[in-house]
C-alpha positions as CSV (number, residue, x, y, z in Angstrom):
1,X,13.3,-10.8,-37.9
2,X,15.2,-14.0,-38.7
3,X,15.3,-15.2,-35.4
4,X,11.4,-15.2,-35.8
5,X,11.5,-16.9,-39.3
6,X,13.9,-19.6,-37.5
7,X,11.0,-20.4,-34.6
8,X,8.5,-20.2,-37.1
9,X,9.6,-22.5,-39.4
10,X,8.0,-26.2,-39.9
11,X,11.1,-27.8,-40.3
12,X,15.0,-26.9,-39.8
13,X,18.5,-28.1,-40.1
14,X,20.8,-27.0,-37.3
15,X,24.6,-27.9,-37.9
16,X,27.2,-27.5,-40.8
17,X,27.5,-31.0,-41.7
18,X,23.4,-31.6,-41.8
19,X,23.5,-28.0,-43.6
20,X,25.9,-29.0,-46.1
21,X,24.3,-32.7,-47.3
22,X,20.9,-30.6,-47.1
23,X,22.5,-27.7,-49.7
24,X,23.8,-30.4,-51.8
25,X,20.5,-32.2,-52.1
26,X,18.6,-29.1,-52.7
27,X,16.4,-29.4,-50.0
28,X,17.0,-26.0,-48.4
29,X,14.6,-23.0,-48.8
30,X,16.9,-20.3,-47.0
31,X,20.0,-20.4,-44.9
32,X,20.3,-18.6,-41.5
33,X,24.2,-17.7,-40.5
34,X,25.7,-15.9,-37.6
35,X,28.1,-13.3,-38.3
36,X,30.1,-14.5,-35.1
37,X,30.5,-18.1,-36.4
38,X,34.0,-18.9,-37.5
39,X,34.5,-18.7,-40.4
40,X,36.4,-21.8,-41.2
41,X,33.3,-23.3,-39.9
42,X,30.8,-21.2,-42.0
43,X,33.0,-20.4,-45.1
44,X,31.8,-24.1,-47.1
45,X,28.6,-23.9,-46.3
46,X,28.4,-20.3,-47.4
47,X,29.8,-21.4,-50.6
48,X,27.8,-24.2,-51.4
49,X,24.5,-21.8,-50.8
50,X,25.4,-19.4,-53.3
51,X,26.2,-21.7,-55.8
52,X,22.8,-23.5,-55.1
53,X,21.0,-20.2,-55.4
54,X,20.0,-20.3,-51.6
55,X,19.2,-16.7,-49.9
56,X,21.5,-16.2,-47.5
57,X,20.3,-14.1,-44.5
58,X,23.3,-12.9,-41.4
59,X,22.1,-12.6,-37.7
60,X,24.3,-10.9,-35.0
61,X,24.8,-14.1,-32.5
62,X,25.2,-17.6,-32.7
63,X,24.0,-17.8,-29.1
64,X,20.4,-15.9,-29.9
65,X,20.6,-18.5,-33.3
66,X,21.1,-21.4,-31.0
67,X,17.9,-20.2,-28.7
68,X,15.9,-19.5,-31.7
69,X,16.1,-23.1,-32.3
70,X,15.6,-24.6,-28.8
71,X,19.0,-25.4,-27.9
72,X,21.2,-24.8,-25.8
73,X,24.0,-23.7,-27.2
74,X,25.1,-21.8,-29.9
75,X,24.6,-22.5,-33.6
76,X,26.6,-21.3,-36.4
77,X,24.4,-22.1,-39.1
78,X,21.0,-22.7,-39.4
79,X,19.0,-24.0,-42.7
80,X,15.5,-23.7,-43.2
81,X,13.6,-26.6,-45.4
82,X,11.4,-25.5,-48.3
């Protein structure tokens, strides 16, 4: 289901750093996260969402994440503009 939301969408932001300044300016609609994703790597965005009052949604795999949004590797985080 979220991997479809992820193709569908008009406009995304793949990467933490993009995903963080994104959260920050309010720009973000909902926030895609793979539950294999470090979570070092996850834990600040994660934060920054909930205080923002973003919807956070989990997916299985960073790799099917990363396909869902036409590249070729994986992606730990993925943001969905609103």
């Amino acid at each position: 289901m979220s991997y479809e939301k992820v193709t569908q969408a008009s406009e995304i932001i793949v990467g933490t750093k993009q995903t963080i300044k994104a959260l920050q300016n309010g720009e973000v609609k909902e926030l895609i996260v793979a539950e294999d994703a470090d979570r070092r790597v996850t834990n600040k965005v994660l934060l920054i969402a909930e205080e923002k009052h973003v919807p956070i949604v989990q997916v299985d795999s960073m790799k099917k994440l990363g396909k869902a949004c036409g590249i070729d590797v994986g992606a730990a985080t993925v943001a969905i503009k609103g």
